[in-house]
VOGU-3710 file (C-alpha; in Angstrom, 3 decimals, decimal comma):
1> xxxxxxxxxx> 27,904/27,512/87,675  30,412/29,646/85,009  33,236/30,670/87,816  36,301/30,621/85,902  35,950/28,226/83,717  35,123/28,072/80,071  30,870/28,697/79,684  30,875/27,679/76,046  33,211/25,203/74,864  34,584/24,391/71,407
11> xxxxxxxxxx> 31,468/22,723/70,133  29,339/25,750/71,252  28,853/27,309/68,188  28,195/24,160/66,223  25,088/23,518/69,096  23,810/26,902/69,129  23,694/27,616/65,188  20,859/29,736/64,772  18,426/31,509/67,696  15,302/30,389/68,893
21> xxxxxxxxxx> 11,885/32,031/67,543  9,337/30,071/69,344  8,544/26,965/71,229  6,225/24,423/71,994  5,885/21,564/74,737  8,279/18,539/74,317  5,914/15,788/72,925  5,816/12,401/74,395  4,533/10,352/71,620  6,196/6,705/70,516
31> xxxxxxxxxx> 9,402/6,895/67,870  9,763/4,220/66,505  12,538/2,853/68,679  12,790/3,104/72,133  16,115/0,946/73,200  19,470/1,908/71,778  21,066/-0,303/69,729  24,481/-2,576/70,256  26,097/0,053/67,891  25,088/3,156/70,062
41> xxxxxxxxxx> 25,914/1,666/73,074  29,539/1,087/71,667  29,669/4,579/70,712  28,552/6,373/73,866  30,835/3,784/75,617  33,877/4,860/73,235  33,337/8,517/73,895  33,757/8,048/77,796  36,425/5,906/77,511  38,389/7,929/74,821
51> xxxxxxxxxx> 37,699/11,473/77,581  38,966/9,482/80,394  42,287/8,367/78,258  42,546/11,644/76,838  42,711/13,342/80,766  39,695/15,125/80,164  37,689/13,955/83,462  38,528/11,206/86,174  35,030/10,344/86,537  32,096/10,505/83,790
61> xxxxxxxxxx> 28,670/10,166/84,393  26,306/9,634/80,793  22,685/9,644/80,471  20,259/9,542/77,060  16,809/9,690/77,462  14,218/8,942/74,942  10,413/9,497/74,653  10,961/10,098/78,858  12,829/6,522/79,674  16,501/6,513/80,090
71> xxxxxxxxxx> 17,576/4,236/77,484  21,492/4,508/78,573  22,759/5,708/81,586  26,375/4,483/82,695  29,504/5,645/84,976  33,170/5,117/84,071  36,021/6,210/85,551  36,345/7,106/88,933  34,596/9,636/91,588  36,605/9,370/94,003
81> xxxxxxxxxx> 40,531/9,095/92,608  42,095/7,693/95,839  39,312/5,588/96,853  39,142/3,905/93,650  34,999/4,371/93,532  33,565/4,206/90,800  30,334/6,551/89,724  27,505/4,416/89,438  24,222/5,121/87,758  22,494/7,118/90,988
91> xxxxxxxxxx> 25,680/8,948/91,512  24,884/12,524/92,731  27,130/15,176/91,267  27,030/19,214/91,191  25,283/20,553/88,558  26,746/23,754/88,744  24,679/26,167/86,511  22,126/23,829/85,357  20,584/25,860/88,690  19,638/28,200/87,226
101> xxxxxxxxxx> 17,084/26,434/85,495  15,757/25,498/88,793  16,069/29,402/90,003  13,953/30,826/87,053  11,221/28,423/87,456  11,099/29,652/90,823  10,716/32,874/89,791  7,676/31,913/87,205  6,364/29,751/89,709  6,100/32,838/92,243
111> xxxxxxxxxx> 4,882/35,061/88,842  2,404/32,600/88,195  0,503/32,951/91,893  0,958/36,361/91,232  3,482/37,368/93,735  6,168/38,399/91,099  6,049/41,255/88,209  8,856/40,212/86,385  8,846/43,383/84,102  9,073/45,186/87,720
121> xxxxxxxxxx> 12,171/47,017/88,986  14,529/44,735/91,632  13,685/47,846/93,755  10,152/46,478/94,269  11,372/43,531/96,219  15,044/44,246/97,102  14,939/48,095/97,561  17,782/48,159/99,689  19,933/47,021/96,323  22,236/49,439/94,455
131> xxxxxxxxxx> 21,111/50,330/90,796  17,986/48,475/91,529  15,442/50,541/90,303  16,928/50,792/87,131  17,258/46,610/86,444  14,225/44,382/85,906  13,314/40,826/87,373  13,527/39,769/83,335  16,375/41,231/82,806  18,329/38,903/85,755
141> xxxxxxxxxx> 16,905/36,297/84,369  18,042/37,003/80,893  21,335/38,284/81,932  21,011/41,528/80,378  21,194/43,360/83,912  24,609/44,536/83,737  25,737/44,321/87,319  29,648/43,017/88,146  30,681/39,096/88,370  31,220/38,270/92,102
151> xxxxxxxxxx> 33,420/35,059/91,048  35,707/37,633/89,279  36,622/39,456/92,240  40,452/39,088/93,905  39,974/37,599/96,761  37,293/35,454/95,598  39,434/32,300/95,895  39,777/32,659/99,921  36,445/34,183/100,555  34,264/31,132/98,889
161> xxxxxxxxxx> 36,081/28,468/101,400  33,539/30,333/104,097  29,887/30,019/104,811  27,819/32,988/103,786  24,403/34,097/102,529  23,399/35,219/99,345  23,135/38,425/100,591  26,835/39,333/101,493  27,618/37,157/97,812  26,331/40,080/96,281
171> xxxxxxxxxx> 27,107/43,007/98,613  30,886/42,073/97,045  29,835/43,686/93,592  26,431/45,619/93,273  28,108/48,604/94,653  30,082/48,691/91,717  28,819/50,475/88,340  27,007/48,724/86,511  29,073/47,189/83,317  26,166/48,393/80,482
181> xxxxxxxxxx> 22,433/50,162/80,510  20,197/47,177/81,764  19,017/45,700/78,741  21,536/46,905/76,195  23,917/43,536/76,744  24,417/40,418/77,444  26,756/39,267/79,594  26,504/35,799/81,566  26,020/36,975/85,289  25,913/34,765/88,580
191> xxxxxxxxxx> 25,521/37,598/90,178  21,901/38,153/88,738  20,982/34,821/89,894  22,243/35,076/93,737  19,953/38,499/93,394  16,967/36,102/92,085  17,581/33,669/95,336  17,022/36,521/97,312  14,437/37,780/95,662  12,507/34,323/96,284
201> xxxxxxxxxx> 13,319/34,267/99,664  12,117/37,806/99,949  8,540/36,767/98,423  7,946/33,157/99,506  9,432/34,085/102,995  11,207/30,915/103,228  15,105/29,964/102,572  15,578/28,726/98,857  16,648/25,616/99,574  13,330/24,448/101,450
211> xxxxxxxxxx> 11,284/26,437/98,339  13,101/24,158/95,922  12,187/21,020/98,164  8,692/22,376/98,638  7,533/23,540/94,958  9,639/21,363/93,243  12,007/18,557/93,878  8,807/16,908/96,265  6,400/17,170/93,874  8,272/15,754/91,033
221> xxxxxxxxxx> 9,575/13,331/93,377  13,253/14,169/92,728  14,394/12,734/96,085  18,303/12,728/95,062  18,278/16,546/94,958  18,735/19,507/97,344  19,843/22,431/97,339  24,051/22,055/99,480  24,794/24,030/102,589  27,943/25,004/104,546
231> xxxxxxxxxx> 28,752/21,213/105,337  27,118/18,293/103,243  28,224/14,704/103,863  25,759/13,056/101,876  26,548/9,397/100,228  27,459/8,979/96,959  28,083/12,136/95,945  31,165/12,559/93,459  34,258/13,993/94,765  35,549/17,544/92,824
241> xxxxxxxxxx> 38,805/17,508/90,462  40,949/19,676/88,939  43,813/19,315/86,984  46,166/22,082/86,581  47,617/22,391/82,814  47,032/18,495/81,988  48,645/17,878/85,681  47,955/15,378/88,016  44,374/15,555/89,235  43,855/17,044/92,303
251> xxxxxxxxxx> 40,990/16,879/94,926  39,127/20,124/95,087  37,025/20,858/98,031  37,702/24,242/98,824  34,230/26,096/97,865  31,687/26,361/100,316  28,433/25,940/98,274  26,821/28,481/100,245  28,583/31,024/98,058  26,885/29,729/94,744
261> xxxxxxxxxx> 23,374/28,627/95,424  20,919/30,297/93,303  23,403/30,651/90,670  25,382/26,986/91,223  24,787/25,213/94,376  22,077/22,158/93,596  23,037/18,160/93,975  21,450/15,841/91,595  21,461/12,888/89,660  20,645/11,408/86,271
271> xxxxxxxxxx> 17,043/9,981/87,426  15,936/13,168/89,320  16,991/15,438/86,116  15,348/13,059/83,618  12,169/13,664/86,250  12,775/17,548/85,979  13,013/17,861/82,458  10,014/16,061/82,286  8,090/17,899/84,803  9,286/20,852/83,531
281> xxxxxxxxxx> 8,548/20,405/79,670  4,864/18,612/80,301  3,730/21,876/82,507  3,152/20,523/85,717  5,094/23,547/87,024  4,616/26,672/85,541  2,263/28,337/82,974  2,540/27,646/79,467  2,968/31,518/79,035  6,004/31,105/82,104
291> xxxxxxxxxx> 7,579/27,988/79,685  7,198/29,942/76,689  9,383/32,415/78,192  11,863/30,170/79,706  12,109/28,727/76,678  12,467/31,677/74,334  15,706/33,619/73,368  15,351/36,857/75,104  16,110/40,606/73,186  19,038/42,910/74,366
301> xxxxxxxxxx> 18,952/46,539/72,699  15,259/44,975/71,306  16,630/42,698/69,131  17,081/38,879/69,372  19,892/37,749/71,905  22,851/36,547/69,660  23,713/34,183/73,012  20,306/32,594/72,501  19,629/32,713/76,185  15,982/32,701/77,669
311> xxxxxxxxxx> 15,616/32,094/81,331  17,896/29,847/82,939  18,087/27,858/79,549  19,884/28,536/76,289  17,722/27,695/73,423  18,501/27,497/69,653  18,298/25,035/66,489  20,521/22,122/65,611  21,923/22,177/62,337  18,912/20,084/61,069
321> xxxxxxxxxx> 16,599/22,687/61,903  15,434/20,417/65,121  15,340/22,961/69,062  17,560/22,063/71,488  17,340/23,936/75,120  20,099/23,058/77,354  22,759/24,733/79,686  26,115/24,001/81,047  26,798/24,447/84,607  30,648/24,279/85,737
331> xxxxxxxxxx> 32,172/24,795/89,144  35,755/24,397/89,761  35,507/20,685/90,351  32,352/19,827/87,971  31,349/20,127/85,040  27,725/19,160/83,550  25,254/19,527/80,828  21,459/18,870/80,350  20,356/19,267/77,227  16,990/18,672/75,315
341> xxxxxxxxxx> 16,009/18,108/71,729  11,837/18,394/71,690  11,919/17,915/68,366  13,715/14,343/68,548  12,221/12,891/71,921  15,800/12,628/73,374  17,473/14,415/76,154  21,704/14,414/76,859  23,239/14,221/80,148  26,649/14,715/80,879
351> xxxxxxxxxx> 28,067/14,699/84,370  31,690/14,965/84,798  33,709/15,483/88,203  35,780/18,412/86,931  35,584/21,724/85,973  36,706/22,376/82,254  34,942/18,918/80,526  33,890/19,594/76,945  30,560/18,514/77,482  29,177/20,541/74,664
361> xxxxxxxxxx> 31,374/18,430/71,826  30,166/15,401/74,080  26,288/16,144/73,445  26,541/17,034/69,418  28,612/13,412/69,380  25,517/11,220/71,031  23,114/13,626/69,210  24,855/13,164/66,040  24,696/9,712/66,956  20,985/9,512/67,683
371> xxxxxxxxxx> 19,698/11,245/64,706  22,010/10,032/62,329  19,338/10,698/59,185  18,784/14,085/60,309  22,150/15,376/61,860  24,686/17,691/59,563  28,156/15,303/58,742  31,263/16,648/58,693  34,349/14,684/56,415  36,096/14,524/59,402
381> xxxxxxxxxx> 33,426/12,990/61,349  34,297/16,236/64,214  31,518/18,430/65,184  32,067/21,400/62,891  34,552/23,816/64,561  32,917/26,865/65,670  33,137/30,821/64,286  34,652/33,163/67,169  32,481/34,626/69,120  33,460/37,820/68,379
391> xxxxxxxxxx> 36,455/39,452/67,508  39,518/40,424/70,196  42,015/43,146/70,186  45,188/41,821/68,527  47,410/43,018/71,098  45,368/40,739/73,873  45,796/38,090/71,601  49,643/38,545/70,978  49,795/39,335/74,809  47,868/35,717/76,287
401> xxxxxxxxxx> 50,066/33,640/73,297  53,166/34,778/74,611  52,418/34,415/78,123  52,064/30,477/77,532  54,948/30,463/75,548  56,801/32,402/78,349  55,354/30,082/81,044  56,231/27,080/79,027  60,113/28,365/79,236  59,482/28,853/82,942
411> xxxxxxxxxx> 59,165/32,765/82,358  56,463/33,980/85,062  55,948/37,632/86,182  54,509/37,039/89,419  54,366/40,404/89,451  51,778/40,118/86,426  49,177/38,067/88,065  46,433/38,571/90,599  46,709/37,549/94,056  44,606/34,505/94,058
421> xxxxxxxxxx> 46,190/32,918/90,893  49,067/34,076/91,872  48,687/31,810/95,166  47,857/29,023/92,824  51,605/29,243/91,167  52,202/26,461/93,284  56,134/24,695/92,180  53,709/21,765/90,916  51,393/23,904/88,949  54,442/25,436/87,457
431> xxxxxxxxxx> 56,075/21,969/86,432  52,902/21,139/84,880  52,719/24,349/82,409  56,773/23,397/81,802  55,747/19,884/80,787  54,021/21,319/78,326  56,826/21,700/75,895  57,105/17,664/75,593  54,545/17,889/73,120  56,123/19,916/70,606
441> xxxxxxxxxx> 55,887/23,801/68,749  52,385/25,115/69,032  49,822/26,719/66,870  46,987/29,031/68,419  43,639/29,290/66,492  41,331/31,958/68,585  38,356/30,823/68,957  36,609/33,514/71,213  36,304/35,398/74,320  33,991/35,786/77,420
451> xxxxxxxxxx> 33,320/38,857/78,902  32,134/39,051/83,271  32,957/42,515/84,775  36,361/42,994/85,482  37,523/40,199/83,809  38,272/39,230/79,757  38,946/35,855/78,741  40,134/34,917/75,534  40,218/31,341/74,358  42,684/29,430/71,955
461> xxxxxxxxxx> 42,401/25,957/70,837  46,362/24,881/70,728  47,705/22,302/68,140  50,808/20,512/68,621  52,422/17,766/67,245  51,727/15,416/70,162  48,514/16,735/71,465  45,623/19,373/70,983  44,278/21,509/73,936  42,089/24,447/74,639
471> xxxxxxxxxx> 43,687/27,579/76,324  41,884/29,991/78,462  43,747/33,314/79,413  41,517/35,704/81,630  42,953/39,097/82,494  41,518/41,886/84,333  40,643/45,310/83,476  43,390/46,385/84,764  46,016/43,946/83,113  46,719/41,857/85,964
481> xxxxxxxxxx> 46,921/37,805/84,904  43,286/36,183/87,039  43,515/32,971/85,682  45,186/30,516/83,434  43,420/27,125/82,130  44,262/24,504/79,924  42,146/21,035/79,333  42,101/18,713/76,476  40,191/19,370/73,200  37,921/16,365/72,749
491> xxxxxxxxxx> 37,120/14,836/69,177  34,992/11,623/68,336  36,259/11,153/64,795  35,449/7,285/64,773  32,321/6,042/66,864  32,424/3,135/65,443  35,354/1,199/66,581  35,642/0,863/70,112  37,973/2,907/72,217  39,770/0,123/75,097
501> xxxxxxxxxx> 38,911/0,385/78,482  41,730/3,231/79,552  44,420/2,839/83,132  43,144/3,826/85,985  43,910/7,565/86,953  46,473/7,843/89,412  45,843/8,968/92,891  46,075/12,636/93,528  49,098/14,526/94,684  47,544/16,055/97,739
//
C-alpha cells in the first residue's frame, strides 16, 4: 500500500513508457532457455548486494520467474536487524499494494457469478456511503472516484496503531468533498479500495479475509498467504524498517494491518505470488472479459489513463514494445513489486523490508538483463531517467528545496509541520537530516509530484558530491509540512562485475 511513501519511483517513467491498448493471456510456451546463466546470477546477486551497501533496504528478497518456474529466487541481507536472520527463499513479507490486485479480482470474481454491476453506483451496495450514488464500482477500481486519502489525514499516525474495520477506515474521509467529478481524474486512492473490501463483504456476506482464503489463495494453493489481523505472530515473516534521512534503521511495528486490508494488508511469499500470477494470467479465476479489464488501462474524462492503471494493476509497454503489468505496494516498513512481462515469459519480484526501496529501477535492471537483445541501452548503462510527471508550481518547488536546506542547517519551524510528523522530529531524526551536509553542496532535479486529497508531494532526486538521493516533500492543502523522506537513488551501471558481499547492518537504535 502507497501511505506516504513514494508510489512511483525514479525508474517509473522509463517502465511505464507508453499505455496499454489491449491484452492477451500470458503464454506458457518453451523459450529457448529456461535456467539463468552464471552471468545473470552474478548480476541479480550484484544488484542486492550493491542496495544493501548503498542503505537502501536491510533485507532483500529477489525472485525471476520464467515460462512459470522460478529460475532465481534468493534473500540477502537481513529480516530481522537485531536478530541477525536472514530472509530465506519462503520468507513471508507485506506486499503492501500488490493487494489490490487480489481486491479487484474479488470484485470480478463476484461480477462474474453475477452478484456485482461494476458500472453500478456504490449506492447499490453501500447506500449508507456519502457521494455514493454519484461513484461507480469501476471507477474504485480504476481510481478515478475522487474521494479523500485516509492515510493523509493528521492523526493518521496514532489512529493506525489500533484495531479497526474497514468501515470506520473510511468513515475518516468520505464525508469530505469529493477531490474531482468521478471519472474526470486520476488520483491513486486507498480509500477506494477499503470501500471495495466492504463492498465484498457486503455481497459475499463473509469477512474478506476468509473470501480471499476461500476463492483464492485455497484454490491456487497459495498456503503462505492470508490476509493480517489485529495481532499476527506468524513464523518467518520479515520484520518492518525504516530509516529516517539515511539514519540508522529502525524497527517499525506500529501499524495495525487492520487499517489497510483491502487496500494493503496481505502476507505472502515468492512461491505463492509466482502461483497467483499464474493462476491469475491462465484464467482459472475470472472471465477472460474480467482479465481483459484488469488488464487494460482504464479512461478518465473518456480518454486513455496517462497513469496506465486498469484494475488493481498498472499496465503499459517496455521500451521494446513488449507489456508489462505490475504494481508496487509500499507500507511504512515494506516495500514490494510484482511485475509481469507476457510478452517475454518472465515475471520480477522484489520484496524489500522497508518502505521507500526503488524497486521499480530494480525490475528494468533484471529485465534489462533478461532480454538483453530486445531491451533499450542507455551509454550509461542506467535505466533512462524519467520525464516529470507533470509540472509543479515554482514557488512549491523553491519552498520544499529550501526547507532541506534549512533542515540541513538545523533550521526547523515546528510550527510549520503537522502534528504527526511533527511527533516524528525526534532529536535522532533531526541529527540524521543534519548529517546530511557531510556529503557536500546539493543539486535538486524535480522529477514529479503525487497528488492524494489533502496532501501534495513533490519529488527531487538530490546530487551531491558524495552521494545521490531521492527527496520527497509532502505538504498539505493548507501549507502545513506532513511528511519528509529521503532514501537512496539506486543505479546498476555495471552488472557485470560483481559487487562484494556488503557489512552487516547495524542493530537498530530502538
Amino acid at each position: 500500500m502507497d501511505v506516504k511513501v513514494l508510489k512511483m519511483s525514479l525508474a517509473s517513467a522509463a517502465l511505464v513508457s507508453s499505455l496499454m491498448a489491449g491484452v492477451a493471456l500470458w503464454q506458457t510456451a518453451a523459450s529457448a532457455a529456461t535456467e539463468l546463466d552464471a552471468r545473470q546470477v552474478a548480476a541479480i546477486d550484484s544488484i542486492a548486494r550493491t542496495s544493501l551497501s548503498l542503505h537502501a533496504t536491510p533485507g532483500l528478497i529477489i525472485a525471476v520467474i520464467r515460462d512459470g518456474q522460478i529460475v532465481y529466487n534468493k534473500g540477502f541481507g537481513y529480516r530481522d536487524v537485531a536478530r541477525k536472520l536472514a530472509p530465506t527463499d519462503d520468507t513471508r513479507c507485506p506486499i503492501g499494494s500488490n493487494t489490490k490486485q487480489f481486491t479487484a479480482a474479488s470484485i470480478l470474481l463476484l461480477r462474474d457469478r453475477g452478484k456485482v454491476n461494476i458500472d453500478k453506483p456504490l449506492s447499490t451496495y453501500l447506500p449508507q456511503i456519502p457521494h455514493a450514488g454519484g461513484v461507480t464500482i469501476r471507477q474504485l477500481l480504476s481510481m478515478t472516484g475522487g474521494y479523500a486519502e485516509f492515510s493523509e489525514i493528521a492523526n493518521f499516525g496514532e489512529m493506525v496503531k489500533h484495531p479497526t474495520t474497514a468501515a470506520h477506515v473510511v468513515s475518516t474521509v468520505v464525508g469530505r468533498p469529493l477531490d474531482f467529478k468521478p471519472g474526470s481524474r486520476y488520483s491513486y486512492s486507498n480509500t477506494g479500495y477499503m470501500l471495495l473490501q466492504m463492498v465484498i463483504e457486503h455481497v459475499s456476506g463473509v469477512p474478506y479475509g476468509r473470501f480471499l482464503q476461500e476463492h483464492i489463495f485455497a484454490p491456487l494453493g497459495m498456503h503462505a498467504t492470508y490476509l493480517r489481523g489485529a495481532t499476527d505472530t506468524t513464523a518467518n515473516v520479515a520484520a518492518e524498517y525504516t530509516s529516517f534521512a539515511l539514519g540508522p534503521w529502525e524497527l517499525f511495528d506500529e501499524w495495525n494491518y487492520t487499517w489497510i486490508g483491502g487496500a494493503g494488508g496481505i502476507i505472502s511469499d515468492v512461491a505463492d505470488l509466482a502461483k497467483w500470477n499464474a493462476g491469475f494470467d491462465s484464467g482459472k479465476l475470472i472471465s477472460a472479459e474480467s482479465f481483459k479489464d484488469m488488464t487494460t488501462a482504464g479512461t478518465v474524462d473518456g480518454k486513455p489513463n496517462p497513469a496506465g492503471y486498469g484494475f488493481g494493476l498498472t499496465v503499459a509497454h517496455m521500451p521494446n514494445g513488449h507489456r508489462v503489468f505490475w504494481h508496487g505496494g509500499n507500507t511504512q516498513g515494506t516495500a514490494t513489486q510484482d511485475a509481469r512481462f507476457p510478452d517475454d515469459h518472465l515475471g520480477i519480484i522484489v520484496l524489500a523490508n522497508t518502505g521507500v526501496y526503488d524497486y521499480n529501477t530494480v525490475v528494468r535492471a533484471i529485465y534489462d538483463l533478461m532480454v538483453p537483445e530486445k531491451a533499450v541501452a542507455t551509454t550509461s548503462g542506467e535505466s533512462p531517467p524519467p520525464a516529470p510527471q507533470n509540472t509543479a508550481d515554482p514557488e512549491r518547488l523553491k519552498e520544499a528545496t529550501s526547507w532541506l536546506n534549512d533542515a540541513i542547517a538545523g533550521r526547523i519551524d515546528d510550527g510549520g509541520l503537522r502534528t504527526d510528523f511533527r511527533k516524528l522530529m525526534t532529536p535522532a531524526h533531526r541529527a540524521s537530516l543534519k548529517a546530511l551536509a557531510k556529503f557536500g553542496s546539493r543539486t535538486y532535479e524535480f522529477i514529479g509530484s503525487d497528488r492524494r486529497l489533502p496532501t501534495t508531494s513533490y519529488i527531487f532526486k538530490v546530487t551531491a558530491p558524495e552521494r545521490t538521493f531521492v527527496y520527497l516533500y509532502s505538504r498539505d492543502d493548507g501549507g502545513t509540512v506532513s511528511n519528509v523522506l529521503i532514501f537512496p537513488f539506486l543505479a546498476f551501471p555495471n552488472l557485470v562485475e560483481p559487487v562484494p558481499e556488503p557489512a552487516p547492518p547495524a542493530a537498530p537504535e530502538l
